[in-house]
MIDRENTI-123810 format. One record per residue (C-alpha): x, y, z; residue in three letters; residue number from 1. Coordinates in steps of 0.5 Angstrom, whole numbers, plus 500, padded with zeros to 3 digits. Layout:
N
ATOM,u,v,w,residu,num
ATOM,X,Y,Z,Ala,NUM $
...
***
This chain:
408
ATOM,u,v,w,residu,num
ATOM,596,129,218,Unk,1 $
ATOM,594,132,224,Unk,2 $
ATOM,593,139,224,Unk,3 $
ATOM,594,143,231,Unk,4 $
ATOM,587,147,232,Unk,5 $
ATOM,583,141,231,Unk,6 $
ATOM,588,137,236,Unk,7 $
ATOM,587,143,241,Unk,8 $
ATOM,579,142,240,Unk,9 $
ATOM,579,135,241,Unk,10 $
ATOM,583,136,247,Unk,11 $
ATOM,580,141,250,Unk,12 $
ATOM,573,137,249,Unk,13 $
ATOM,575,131,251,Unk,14 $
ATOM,574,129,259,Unk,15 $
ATOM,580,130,265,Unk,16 $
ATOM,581,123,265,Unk,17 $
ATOM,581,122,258,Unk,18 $
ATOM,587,126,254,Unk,19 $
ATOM,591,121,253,Unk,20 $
ATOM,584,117,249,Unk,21 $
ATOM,584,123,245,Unk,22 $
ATOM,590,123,243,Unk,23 $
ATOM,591,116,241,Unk,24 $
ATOM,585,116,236,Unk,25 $
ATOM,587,122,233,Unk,26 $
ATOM,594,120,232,Unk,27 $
ATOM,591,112,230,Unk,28 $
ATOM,587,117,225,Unk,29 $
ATOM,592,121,222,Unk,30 $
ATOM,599,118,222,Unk,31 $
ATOM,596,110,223,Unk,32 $
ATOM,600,111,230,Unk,33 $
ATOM,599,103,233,Unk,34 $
ATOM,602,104,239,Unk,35 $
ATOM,601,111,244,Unk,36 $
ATOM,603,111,251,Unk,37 $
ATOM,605,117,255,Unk,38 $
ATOM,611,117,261,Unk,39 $
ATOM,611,123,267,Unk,40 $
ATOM,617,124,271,Unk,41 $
ATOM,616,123,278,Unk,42 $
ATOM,617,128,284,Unk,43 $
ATOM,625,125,285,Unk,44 $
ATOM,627,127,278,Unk,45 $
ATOM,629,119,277,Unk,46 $
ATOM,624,116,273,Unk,47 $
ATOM,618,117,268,Unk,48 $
ATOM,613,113,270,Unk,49 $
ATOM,606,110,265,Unk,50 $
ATOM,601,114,265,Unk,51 $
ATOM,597,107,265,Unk,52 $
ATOM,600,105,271,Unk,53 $
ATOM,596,110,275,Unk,54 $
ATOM,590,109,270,Unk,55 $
ATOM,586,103,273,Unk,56 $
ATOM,580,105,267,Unk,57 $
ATOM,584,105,261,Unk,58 $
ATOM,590,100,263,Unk,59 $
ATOM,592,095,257,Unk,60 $
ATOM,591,088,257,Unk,61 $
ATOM,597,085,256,Unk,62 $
ATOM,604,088,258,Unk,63 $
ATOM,603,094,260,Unk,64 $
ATOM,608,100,260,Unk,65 $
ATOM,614,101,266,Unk,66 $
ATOM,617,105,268,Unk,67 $
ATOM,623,108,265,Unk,68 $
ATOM,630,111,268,Unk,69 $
ATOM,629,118,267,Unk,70 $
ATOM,637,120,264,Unk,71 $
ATOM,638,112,260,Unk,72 $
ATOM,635,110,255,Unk,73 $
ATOM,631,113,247,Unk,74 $
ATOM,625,117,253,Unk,75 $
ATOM,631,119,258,Unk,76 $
ATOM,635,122,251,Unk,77 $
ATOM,627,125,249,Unk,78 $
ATOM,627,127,256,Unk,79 $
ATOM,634,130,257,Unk,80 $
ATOM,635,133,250,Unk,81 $
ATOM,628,136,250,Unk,82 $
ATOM,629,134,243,Unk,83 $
ATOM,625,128,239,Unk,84 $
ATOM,628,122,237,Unk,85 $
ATOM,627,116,233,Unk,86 $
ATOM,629,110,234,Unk,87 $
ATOM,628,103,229,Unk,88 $
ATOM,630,096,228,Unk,89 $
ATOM,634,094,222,Unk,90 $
ATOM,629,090,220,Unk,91 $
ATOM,625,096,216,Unk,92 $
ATOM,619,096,221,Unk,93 $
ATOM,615,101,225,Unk,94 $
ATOM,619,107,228,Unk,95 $
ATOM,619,109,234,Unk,96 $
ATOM,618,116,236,Unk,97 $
ATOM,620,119,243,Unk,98 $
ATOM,618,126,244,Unk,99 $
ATOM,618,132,250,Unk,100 $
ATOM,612,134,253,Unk,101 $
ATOM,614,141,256,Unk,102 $
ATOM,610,147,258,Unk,103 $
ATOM,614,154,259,Unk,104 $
ATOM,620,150,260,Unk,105 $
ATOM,618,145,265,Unk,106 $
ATOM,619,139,263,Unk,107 $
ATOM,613,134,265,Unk,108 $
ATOM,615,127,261,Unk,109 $
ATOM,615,125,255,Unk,110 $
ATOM,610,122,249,Unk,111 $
ATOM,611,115,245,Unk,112 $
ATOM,609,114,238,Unk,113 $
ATOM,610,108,234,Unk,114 $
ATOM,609,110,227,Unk,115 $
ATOM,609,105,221,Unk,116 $
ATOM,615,106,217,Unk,117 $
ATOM,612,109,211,Unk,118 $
ATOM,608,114,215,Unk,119 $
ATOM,615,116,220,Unk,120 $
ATOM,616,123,214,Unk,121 $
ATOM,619,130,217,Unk,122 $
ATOM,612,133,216,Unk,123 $
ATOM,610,127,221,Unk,124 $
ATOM,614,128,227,Unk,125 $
ATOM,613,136,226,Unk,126 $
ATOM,606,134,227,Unk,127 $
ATOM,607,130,233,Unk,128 $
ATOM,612,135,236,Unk,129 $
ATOM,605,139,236,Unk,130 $
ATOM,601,134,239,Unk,131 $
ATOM,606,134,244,Unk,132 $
ATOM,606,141,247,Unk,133 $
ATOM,598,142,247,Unk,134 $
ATOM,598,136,250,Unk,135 $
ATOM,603,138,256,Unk,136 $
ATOM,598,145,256,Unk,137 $
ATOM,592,140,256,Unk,138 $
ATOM,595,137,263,Unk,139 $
ATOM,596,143,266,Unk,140 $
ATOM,589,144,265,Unk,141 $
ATOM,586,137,267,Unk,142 $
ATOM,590,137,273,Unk,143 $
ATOM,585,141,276,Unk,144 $
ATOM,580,137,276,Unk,145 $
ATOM,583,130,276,Unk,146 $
ATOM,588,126,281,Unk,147 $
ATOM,590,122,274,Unk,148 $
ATOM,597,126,272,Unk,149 $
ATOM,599,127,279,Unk,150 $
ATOM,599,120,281,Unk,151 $
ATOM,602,118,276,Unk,152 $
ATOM,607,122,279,Unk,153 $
ATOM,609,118,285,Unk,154 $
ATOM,614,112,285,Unk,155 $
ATOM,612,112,292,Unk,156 $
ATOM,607,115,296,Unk,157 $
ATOM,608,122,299,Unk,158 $
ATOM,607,123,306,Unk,159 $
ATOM,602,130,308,Unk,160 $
ATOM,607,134,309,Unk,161 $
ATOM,609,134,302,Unk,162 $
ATOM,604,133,298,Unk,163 $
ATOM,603,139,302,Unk,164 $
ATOM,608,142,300,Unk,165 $
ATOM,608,140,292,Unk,166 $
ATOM,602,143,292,Unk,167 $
ATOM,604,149,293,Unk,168 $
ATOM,610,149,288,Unk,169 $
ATOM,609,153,282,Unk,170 $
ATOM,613,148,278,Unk,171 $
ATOM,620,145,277,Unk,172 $
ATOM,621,150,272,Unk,173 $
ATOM,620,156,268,Unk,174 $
ATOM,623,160,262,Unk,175 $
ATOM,622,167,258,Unk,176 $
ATOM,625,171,254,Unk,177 $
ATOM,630,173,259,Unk,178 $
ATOM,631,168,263,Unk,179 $
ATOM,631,160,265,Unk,180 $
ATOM,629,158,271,Unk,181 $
ATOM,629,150,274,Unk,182 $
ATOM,628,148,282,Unk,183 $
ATOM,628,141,285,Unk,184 $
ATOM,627,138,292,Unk,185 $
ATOM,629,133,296,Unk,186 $
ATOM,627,128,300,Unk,187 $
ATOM,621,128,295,Unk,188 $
ATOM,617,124,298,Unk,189 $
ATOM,618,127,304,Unk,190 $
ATOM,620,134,305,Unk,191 $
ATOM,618,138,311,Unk,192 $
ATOM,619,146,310,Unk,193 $
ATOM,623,147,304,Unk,194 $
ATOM,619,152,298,Unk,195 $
ATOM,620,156,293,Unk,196 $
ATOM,616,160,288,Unk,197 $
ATOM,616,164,283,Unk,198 $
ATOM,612,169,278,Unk,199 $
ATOM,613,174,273,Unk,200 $
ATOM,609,179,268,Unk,201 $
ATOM,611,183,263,Unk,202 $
ATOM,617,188,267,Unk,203 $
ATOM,619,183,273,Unk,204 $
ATOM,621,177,275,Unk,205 $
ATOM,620,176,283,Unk,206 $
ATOM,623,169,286,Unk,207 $
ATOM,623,167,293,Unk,208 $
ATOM,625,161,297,Unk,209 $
ATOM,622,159,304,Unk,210 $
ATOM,624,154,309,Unk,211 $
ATOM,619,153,315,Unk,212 $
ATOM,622,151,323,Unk,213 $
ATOM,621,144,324,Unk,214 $
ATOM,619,137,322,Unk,215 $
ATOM,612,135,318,Unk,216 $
ATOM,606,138,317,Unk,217 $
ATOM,608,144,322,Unk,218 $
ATOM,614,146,318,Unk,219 $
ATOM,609,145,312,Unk,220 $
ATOM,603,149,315,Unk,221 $
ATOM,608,154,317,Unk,222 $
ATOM,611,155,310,Unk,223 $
ATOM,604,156,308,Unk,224 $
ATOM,603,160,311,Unk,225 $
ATOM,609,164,308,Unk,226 $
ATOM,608,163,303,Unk,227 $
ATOM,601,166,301,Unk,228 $
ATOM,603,172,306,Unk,229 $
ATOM,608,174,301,Unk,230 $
ATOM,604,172,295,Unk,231 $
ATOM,599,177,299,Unk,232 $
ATOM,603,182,299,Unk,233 $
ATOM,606,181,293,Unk,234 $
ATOM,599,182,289,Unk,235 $
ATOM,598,188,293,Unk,236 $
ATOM,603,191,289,Unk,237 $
ATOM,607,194,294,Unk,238 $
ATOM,616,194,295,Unk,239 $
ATOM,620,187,296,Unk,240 $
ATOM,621,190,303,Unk,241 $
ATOM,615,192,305,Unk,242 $
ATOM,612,184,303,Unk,243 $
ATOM,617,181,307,Unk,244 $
ATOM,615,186,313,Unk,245 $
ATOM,607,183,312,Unk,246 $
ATOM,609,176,311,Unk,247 $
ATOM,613,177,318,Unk,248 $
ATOM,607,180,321,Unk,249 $
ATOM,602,175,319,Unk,250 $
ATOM,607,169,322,Unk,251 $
ATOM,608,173,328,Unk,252 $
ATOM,600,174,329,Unk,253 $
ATOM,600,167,328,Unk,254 $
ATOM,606,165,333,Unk,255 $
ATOM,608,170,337,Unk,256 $
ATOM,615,168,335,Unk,257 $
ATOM,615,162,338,Unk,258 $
ATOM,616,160,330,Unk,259 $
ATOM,619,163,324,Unk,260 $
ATOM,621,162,316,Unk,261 $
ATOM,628,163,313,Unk,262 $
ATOM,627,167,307,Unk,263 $
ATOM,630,170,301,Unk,264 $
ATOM,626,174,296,Unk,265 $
ATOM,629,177,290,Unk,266 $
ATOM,626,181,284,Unk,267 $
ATOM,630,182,277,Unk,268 $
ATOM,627,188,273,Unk,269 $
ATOM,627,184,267,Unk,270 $
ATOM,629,189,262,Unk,271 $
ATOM,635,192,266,Unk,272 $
ATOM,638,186,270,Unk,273 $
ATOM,637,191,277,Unk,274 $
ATOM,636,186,282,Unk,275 $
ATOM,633,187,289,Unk,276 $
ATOM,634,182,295,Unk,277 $
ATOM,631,181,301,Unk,278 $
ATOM,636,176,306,Unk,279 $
ATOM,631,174,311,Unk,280 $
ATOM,634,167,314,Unk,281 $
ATOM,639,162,311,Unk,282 $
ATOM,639,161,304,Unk,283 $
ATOM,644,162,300,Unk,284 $
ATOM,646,165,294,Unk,285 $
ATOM,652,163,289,Unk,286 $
ATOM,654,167,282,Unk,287 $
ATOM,657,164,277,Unk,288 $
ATOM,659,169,273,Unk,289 $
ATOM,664,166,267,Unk,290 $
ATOM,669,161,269,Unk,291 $
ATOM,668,164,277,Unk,292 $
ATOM,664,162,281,Unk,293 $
ATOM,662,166,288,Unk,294 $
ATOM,658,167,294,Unk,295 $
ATOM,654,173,294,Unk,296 $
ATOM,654,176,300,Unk,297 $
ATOM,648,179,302,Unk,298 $
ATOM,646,183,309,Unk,299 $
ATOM,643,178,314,Unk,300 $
ATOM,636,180,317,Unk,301 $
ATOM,631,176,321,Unk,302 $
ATOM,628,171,319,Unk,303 $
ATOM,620,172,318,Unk,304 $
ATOM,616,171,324,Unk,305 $
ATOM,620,171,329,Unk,306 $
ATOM,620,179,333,Unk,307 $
ATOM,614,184,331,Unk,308 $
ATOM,615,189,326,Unk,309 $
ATOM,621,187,324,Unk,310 $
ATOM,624,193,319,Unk,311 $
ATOM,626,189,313,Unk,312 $
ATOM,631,193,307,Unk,313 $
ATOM,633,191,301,Unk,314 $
ATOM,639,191,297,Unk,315 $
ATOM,641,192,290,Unk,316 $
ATOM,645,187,286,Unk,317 $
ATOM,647,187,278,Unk,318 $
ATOM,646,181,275,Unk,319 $
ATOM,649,181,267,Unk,320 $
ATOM,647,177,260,Unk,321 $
ATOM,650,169,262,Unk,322 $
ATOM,650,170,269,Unk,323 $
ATOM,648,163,273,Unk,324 $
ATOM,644,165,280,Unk,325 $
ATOM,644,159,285,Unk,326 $
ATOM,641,158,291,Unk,327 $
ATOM,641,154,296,Unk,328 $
ATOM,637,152,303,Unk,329 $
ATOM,642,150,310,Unk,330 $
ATOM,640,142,307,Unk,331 $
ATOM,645,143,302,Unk,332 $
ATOM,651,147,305,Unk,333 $
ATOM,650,144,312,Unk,334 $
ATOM,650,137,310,Unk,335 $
ATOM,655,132,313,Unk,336 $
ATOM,657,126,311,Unk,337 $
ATOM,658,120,315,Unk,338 $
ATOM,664,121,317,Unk,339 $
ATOM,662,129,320,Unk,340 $
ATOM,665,132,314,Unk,341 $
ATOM,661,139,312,Unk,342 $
ATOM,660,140,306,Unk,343 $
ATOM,661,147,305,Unk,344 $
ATOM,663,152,300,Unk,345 $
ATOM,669,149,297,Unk,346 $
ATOM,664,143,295,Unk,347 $
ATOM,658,146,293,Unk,348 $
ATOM,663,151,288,Unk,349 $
ATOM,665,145,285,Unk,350 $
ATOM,659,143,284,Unk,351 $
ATOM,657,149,281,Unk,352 $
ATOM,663,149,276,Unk,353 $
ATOM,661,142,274,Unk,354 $
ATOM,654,143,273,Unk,355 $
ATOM,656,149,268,Unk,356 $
ATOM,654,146,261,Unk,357 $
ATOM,647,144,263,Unk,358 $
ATOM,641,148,262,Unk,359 $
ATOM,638,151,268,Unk,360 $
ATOM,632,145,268,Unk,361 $
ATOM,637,140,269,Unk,362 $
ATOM,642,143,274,Unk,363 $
ATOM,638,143,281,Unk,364 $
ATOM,638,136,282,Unk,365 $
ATOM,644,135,279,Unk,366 $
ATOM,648,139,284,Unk,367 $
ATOM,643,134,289,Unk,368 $
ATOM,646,128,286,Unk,369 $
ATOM,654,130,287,Unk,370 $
ATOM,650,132,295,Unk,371 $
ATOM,647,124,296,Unk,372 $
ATOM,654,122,293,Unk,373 $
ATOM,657,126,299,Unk,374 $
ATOM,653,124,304,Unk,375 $
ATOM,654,117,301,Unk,376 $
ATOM,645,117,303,Unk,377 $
ATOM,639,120,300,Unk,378 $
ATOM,638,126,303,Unk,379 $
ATOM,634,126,310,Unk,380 $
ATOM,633,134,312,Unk,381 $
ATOM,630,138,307,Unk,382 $
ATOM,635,140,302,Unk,383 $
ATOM,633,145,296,Unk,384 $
ATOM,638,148,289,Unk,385 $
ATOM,634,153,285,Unk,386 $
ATOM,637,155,279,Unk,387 $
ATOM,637,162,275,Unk,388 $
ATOM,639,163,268,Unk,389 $
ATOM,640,170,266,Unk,390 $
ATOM,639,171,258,Unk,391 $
ATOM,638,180,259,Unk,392 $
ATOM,635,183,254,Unk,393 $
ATOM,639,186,249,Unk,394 $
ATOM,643,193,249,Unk,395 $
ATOM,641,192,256,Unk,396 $
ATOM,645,196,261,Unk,397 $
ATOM,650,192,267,Unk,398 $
ATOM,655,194,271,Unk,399 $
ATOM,661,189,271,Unk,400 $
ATOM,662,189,279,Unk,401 $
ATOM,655,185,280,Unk,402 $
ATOM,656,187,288,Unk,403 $
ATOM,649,188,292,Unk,404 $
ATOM,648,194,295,Unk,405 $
ATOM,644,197,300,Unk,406 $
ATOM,638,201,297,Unk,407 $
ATOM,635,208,299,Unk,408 $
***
C-alpha cells in the first residue's frame, strides 16, 4: 500500500512535467493499478480535459484519453460530488475509480484509476484519496515551473487579455473553517477587466472585486494595475478605506482620470462576523439569508482612478452563521436578452433562490448558465458571480438586522 509521505517525497523529487509519471509508477507498485490518467477542468467549468492531450512527451499510443463533459458522466459525479466513486462491469473485472483532485476547496480535476478487482478494498481507495490530495498541492507547486497543467487547461486558446487576467486570479476557489468561497468568470477565454481576489490569515478574510473601463488588453492592464495597488496597500497593513484611496492614487498617477476601475472591497473579522465594505463602483452585492434573498445596499462612492485623493469611507455589515453573500459584476445584472429584456434583480434573485442547495464552489457558474439561457447566447461582455459561504465560529456574536452602516 502506498503510504502518503513516501508518495509526498516521490512527488516533490519528481520533475514539473512529471508528476503524473510518478504516480503512475507508484500506484502500478502498490495497488497493480493498470490504467493512471489525470483530467483538469478548463477555464469555462464545461470539461475536463487529459492532462496527456497537452503532453505531446508522455501522450500514450493508441487511444488516448478525451475530454469529459465536466457535470455527465463517473468523472463529472467525482468532480461535482468531490466524492470518490467506483464504477465496474458485471462481469467481475477491474474497477474503475474516479477520485477529486482538490486543494483549499478548489476543485482542479480529477484522478482515475483502474485497479484489479482483488486490489479494489476500502484501505485502497483510502489510499488513493491520499494520493489525489497530495497530488492536487503537488501541481500547484509545478505550475510554477511548467506550462503543462495550464495547457491542459484550455479548450480553446485564451486570448491576451485573458491569459492576462487568469493569471492574476487567486483561484476559482477557497475555503476554511468559517468559510467557503467559489468565483467564476465568463467569457473564459475572452475576458477583458473583470477580476476578483481574495486572501486571509488567521483573523481576517478580505475579498475584492474589480472591473477595469474598456476592452482587451487595456481593460486587462488597468485591472492590473488595480489589483496589485490594492494588494500593495493590503500588505502595508493599513484600513480597507485607506487601501482604496492608494489604489485610486496609483491609477489616477497613471491616468489622470481618463481611465478608472469599479471596486468592491470587503473584509470579514473572521471570529465575529463584523464586516467592513468599500462600495467603489458597480458590483453589487446580494444576501440570502434563510429563504430571503436580498440586495444589500451599500453607499456608492467613486470608482477608482477617476478624481485625485478621493476620500473613501467604509461601512459595516453584520454577516451571520449560514448566510450566502453574492456578488456580481454589471455583466450579470445588465444583461439583455435578444429581445432587449434586462435581466434585472427579479431574475438574478431567482437565480439565487434556485442555486441554494449547492455548495458555494458550484454556485457561480451555475448562476451564469441560468444568465447564458436568458441571453439565449454565451456571454460577450465580461460577467463575474462571486459567491460567499459564512459558516462563523461558534458562539460567535451576530446582529439579526445584518444592515450595512457607515463606520466611524
Amino acid at each position: 500500500m502506498t503510504h502518503s509521505p513516501e508518495t509526498a517525497e516521490a512527488l516533490r523529487a519528481a520533475a514539473p512535467y512529471d508528476l503524473l509519471e510518478t504516480v503512475r509508477d507508484l500506484l502500478a507498485a502498490s495497488h497493480g493499478a493498470v490504467l493512471v490518467d489525470l483530467f483538469l477542468a478548463d477555464y469555462g467549468l464545461t470539461a475536463l480535459n487529459p492532462l496527456e492531450a497537452a503532453d505531446r512527451e508522455t501522450a500514450p499510443a493508441g487511444d488516448p484519453p478525451h475530454a469529459v463533459p465536466i457535470h455527465h458522466g463517473p468523472h463529472g459525479r467525482s468532480f461535482g460530488s468531490q466524492e470518490p466513486y467506483a464504477h465496474t462491469d458485471r462481469s467481475g473485472g477491474p474497477v474503475d475509480h474516479y477520485l477529486p483532485v482538490t486543494v483549499r476547496g478548489e476543485r482542479l480535476g480529477v484522478l482515475t484509476v483502474r485497479l484489479p478487482a482483488d486490489r479494489s478494498t476500502h484501505e485502497a481507495v483510502d489510499a488513493l484519496v491520499r494520493t489525489a490530495d497530495i497530488l492536487g498541492h503537488a501541481i500547484l507547486v509545478a505550475e510554477r515551473d511548467t506550462d503543462l497543467y495550464r495547457r491542459a487547461r484550455r479548450t480553446s486558446r485564451l486570448t491576451l487579455a485573458a491569459e492576462m487576467q487568469w493569471h492574476l486570479l487567486p483561484a476559482r476557489a477557497c475555503s476554511g473553517e468559517e468559510y467557503a468561497i467559489g468565483a467564476q468568470l465568463e467569457p473564459a477565454y475572452t475576458i477583458h477587466g473583470d477580476n476578483y481576489d481574495w486572501t486571509a490569515d488567521r483573523d481576517e478574510l478580505t475579498l475584492s472585486v474589480t472591473n477595469g473601463m474598456g476592452d482587451g488588453v487595456q481593460a486587462s492592464l488597468l485591472t492590473h494595475l488595480a489589483v496589485n495597488a490594492l494588494r500593495n496597500a493590503r500588505r502595508a497593513g493599513i484600513p480597507l478605506a485607506d487601501q482604496a484611496a492608494l489604489a485610486d492614487q496609483a491609477l489616477y498617477e497613471q491616468h489622470r482620470g481618463a481611465a478608472h476601475v469599479s471596486t468592491l472591497l470587503m473584509r470579514f473579522e473572521l471570529s465575529t462576523g463584523r464586516t467592513q465594505i468599500v462600495d467603489a463602483g458597480s458590483p453589487q452585492l446580494w444576501r440570502r439569508r434563510q429563504r430571503s434573498v436580498e440586495r444589500i445596499e451599500v453607499d456608492a462612492q467613486l470608482p477608482l482612478g477617476m478624481f485625485e485623493e478621493t476620500h473613501y469611507v467604509a461601512q459595516e455589515l453584520q454577516v451571520l452563521p449560514g448566510d450566502r453573500l453574492l456578488v456580481v459584476s454589471d455583466g450579470v445584472f445588465d444583461a439583455t436578452s435578444p429581445r432587449g429584456d434586462l435581466y434585472g434583480e427579479r431574475a438574478l434573485a431567482r437565480a439565487i433562490h434556485a442555486t441554494s442547495l449547492l455548495p458555494a464552489a458550484n454556485v457561480p457558474r451555475a448562476v451564469l448558465r441560468a444568465l447564458a439561457e436568458f441571453r439565449e447566447a454565451d456571454a460577450i461582455d465580461d460577467a463575474l458571480v462571486l459567491c460567499l459561504d459564512w459558516f462563523g465560529r461558534p458562539n460567535a456574536p451576530g446582529d439579526e438586522a445584518g444592515q450595512a452602516a457607515p463606520q466611524d
